[in-house]
N, C-alpha and C positions, 0 to 999 in steps of 0.2 A: 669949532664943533657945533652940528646942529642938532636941533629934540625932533627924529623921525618918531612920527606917531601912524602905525598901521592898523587899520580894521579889519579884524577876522582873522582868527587863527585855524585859515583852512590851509589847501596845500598851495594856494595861489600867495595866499598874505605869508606863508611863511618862506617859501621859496624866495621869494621877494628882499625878506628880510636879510637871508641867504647871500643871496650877490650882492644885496647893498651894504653888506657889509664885507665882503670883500673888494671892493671899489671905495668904500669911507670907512675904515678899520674906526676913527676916528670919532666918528656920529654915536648919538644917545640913540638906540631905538628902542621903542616900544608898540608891544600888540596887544591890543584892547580886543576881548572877545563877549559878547553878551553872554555866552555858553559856558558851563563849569568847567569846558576844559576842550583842549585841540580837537578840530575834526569831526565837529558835533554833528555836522549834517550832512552834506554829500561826499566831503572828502573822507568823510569815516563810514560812509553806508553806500558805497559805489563796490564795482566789482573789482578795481583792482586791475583790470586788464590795460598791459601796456601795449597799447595801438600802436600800429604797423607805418598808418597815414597815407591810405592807398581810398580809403574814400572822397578828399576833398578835392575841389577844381584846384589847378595850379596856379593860378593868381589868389587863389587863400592862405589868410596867416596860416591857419588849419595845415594847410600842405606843406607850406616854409618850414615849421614850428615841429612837428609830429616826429618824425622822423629821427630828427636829432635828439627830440626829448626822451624818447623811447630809447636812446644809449646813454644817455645821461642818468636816465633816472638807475638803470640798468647799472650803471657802474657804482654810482651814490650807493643802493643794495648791494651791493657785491665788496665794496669800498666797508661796509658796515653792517656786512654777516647777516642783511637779513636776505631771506629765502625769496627765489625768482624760479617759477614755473616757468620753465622754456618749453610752451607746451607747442606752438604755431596755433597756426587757424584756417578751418577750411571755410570756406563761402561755400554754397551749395544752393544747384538751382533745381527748380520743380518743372520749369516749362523752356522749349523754345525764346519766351520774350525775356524770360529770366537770363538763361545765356548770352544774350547781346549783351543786358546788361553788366556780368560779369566781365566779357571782352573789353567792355569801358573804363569799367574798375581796372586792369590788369593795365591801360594806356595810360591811366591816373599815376597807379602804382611806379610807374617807368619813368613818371615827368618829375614825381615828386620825391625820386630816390627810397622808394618805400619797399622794394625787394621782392613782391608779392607777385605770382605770375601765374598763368593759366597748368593745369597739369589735365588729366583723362580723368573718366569716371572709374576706373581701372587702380589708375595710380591713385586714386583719392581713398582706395580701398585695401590699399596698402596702408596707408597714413593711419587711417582710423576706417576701420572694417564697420561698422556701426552707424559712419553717415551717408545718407543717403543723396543722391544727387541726380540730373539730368544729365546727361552725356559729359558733362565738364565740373568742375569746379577753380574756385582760384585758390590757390596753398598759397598764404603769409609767415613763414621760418619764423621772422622776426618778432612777432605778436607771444605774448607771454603775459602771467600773471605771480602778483604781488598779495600780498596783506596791507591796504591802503593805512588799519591804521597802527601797524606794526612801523609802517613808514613815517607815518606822522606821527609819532611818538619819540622814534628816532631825533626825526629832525629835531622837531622840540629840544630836547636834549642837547641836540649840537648849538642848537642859537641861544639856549642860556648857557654854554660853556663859552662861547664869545660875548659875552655879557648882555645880551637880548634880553629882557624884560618883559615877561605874561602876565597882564592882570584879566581874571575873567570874572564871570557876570558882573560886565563892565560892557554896557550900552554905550553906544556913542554918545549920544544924548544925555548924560548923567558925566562923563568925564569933562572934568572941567580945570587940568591943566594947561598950561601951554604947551605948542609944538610948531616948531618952523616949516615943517613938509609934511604933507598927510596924504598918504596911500589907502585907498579905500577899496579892502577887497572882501566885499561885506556878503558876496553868493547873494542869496535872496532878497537881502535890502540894499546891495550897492544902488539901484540906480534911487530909493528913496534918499540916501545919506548924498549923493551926486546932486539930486534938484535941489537941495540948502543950498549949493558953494553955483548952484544955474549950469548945471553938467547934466547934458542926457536927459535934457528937458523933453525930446522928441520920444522916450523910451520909455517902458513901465515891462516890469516882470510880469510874465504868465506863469503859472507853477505848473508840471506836469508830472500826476505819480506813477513812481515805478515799483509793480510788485514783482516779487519775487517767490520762488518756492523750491525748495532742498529737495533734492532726489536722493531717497535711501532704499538701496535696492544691489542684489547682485551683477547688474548688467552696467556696461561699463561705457567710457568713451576717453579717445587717449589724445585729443585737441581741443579747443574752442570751434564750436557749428554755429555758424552765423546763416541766417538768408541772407539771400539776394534781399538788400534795401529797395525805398524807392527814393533814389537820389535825387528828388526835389523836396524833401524835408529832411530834417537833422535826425531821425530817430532811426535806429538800425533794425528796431522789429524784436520778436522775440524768440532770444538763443540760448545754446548751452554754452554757458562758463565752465569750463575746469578750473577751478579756483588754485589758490597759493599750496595750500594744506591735501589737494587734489578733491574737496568737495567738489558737488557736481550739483549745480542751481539751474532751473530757469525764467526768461526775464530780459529785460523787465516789459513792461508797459507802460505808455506813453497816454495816462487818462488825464483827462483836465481838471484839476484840483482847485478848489474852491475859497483855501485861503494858503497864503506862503507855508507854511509849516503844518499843511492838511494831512499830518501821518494814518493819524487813525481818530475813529470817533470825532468826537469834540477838542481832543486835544489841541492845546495852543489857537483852541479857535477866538479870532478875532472880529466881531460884529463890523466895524468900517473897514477893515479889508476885505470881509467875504462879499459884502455889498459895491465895494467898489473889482472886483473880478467878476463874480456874477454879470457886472452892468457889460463890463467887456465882452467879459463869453459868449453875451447874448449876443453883443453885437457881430461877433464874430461868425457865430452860428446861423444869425441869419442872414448874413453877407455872404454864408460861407468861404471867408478870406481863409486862403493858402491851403482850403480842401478842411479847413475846421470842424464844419459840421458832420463831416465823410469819418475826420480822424475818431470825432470824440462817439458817433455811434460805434466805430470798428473798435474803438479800444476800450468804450465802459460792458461791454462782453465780457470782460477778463473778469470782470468782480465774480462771477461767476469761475471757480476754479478748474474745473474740467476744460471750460473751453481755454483755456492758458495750457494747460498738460496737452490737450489734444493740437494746438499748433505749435507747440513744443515738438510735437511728435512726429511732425511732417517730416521733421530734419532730419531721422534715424529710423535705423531698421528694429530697433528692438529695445525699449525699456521698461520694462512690466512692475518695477516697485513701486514705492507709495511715494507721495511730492506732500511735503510738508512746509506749510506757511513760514515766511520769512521776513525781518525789520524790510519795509517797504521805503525806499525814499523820495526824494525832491529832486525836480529837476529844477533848475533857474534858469528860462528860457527868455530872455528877451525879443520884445515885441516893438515895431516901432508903429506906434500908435497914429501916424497919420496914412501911411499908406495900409498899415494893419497884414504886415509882413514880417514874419522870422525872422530876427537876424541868426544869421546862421554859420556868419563865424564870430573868431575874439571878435571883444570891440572894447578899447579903450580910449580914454580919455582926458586930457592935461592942460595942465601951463603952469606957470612961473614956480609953484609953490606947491602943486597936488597931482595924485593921478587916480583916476576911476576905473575899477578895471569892472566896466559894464556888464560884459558878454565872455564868461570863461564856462563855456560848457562843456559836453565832451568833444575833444579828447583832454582836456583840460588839466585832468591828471595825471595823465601818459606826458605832456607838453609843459608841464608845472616848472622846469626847470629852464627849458629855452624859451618859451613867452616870458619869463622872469627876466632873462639874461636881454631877450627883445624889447621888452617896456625901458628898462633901463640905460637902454643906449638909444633908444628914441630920443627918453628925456633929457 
């Protein structure tokens, strides 16, 4: 029997816990959270949407991983009553260059068993009468939403009825038992808790926020409207969700946050973290590496609310209610600090005795079960 000791009781660290206990029935585990309780930060303040896996290149975990995760997670809900908006999702294009780009995503969708394929502007208005599109769009079936933390609450539950063990605000740093294997799936400080044990020496997190804002209104829409991305960065741009419950949010934004846990105001703010990001940001912005300084003018607009509803609105022909402020969150986006590039898929990292799971962005939740099941037979 060994003492597993996991960091972060998000949906990564506990998915984790999940197969590794069924592989070592056996093993002591336990999950250490700094936070009063499961899901504090992105896995309890994301949207929930279970991705299709029709945007990543085919040699990405991202495209292996999506796919599967998105049945799994699917059946886990279904296996445990909770509720699954089987809504689809339309992509929808404004121009001509928009369009190619779709017919790419639809080649992605095909390599990486993602189910998503080209339909008319016609049949797109069959699906959902309300989105708006150029000649084409891509219809994803498979794409649906959840209550992320109806789900992690769930699990919770199931890993202490196999005798899983949650201690929280419990830092890493302050637990001072022993533990034979340590899984470090820490979101926003994995790669700090990684450079102790000299993992991920090359990487530092960039924080990126996401706002959001609830539409209450009589006009309606009965899918997920995504744009057309720009498939050289990981961010998808700003869409409507149909959420678990059939709210209707849009969101998020991708503005560059200034310390890990930059929710709002001063909250959680940290003087030698915000000094040590700022020194990055700057560097970024005037390198403008990976299009930085292009991103953070196009997306610090949104603090400005109108202009968030009005490219919201590009997507649909009609929603005239009011958009009301929403729990904004974190994204944990790693950066590798020497060539001063994304990384832009998983990224983990191991040997004998530990694993760092550096890089679980999105779709990270939709994939929460097969990159668990992935790390695990790597190791």
């Amino acid at each position: 029997m060994r003492d597993i000791l996991i960091v972060g009781a998000g949906i990564i660290g506990m998915t984790l816990a999940y197969e590794w206990r069924k592989k070592h029935p056996e093993d002591k585990i336990t999950i250490i959270d700094k936070e009063p309780h499961e899901a504090f930060h992105a896995s309890g303040k994301n949207s929930g949407v279970l991705h299709a896996g029709f945007y990543y290149t085919t040699d990405s975990l991202k495209a292996k991983l999506t796919a599967e995760g998105n049945k799994l997670m699917k059946e886990f809900c279904y296996q445990n009553n909770i509720p699954v908006n089987e809504t689809g999702k339309l992509v929808v294009a404004k121009n001509e260059d928009e369009v190619e780009t779709l017919f790419e995503l639809e080649k992605r969708s095909k390599a990486n068993n993602a189910g998503a394929y080209i339909i008319t502007e016609e049949e797109a208005k069959k699906i959902d009468p309300n989105a708006k599109t150029h000649k084409y769009a891509l219809y994803s079936p498979n794409t649906a939403t959840v209550n992320p933390r109806e789900v992690c609450a769930v699990l919770r539950k199931k890993l202490e009825e196999k005798d899983v063990k949650f201690i929280f605000n419990m830092p890493f740093e302050k637990y001072e038992k022993s533990y034979d294997f340590l899984i470090n799936a820490a979101g926003l400080y994995a790669d700090k808790i990684a450079h102790k044990f000299n993992h991920g020496l090359d990487y530092t997190m960039i924080p990126f926020k996401g706002l959001y804002r609830k539409y209450i209104g009589k006009d309606r829409i009965k899918t997920q409207i995504y744009p057309v991305p720009n498939i050289k960065n990981p961010f998808l741009g700003v869409h409507f969700t149909l959420m678990a419950d059939n709210t209707i949010k849009i969101g998020p934004t991708a503005i560059p946050a200034f310390w890990r846990e930059n929710y709002s105001g001063f909250n959680r703010f940290k003087l030698g973290e915000f000094l040590e990001i700022i020194s990055l940001e700057a560097k970024l912005f005037f390198t403008n590496a990976f299009g930085f300084r292009d991103l953070a003018f196009y997306e610090m607009r949104y603090y400005i609310p109108q202009n968030l509803i009005n490219e919201a609105k590009k997507l649909v022909h009609k929603l005239t209610g009011e958009f009301k402020p929403m729990t904004p969150g974190i994204r944990a986006q790693l950066l590798n600090k020497n060539t001063l590039e994304l990384i832009m898929d998983f990224l983990v990292e191991y040997d004998d005795d530990q694993i760092h799971v550096l890089n679980a962005v999105s779709p990270a939740f939709t994939a929460s079960f097969s990159f668990s099941k992935y790390i695990l037979e790597e190791v």
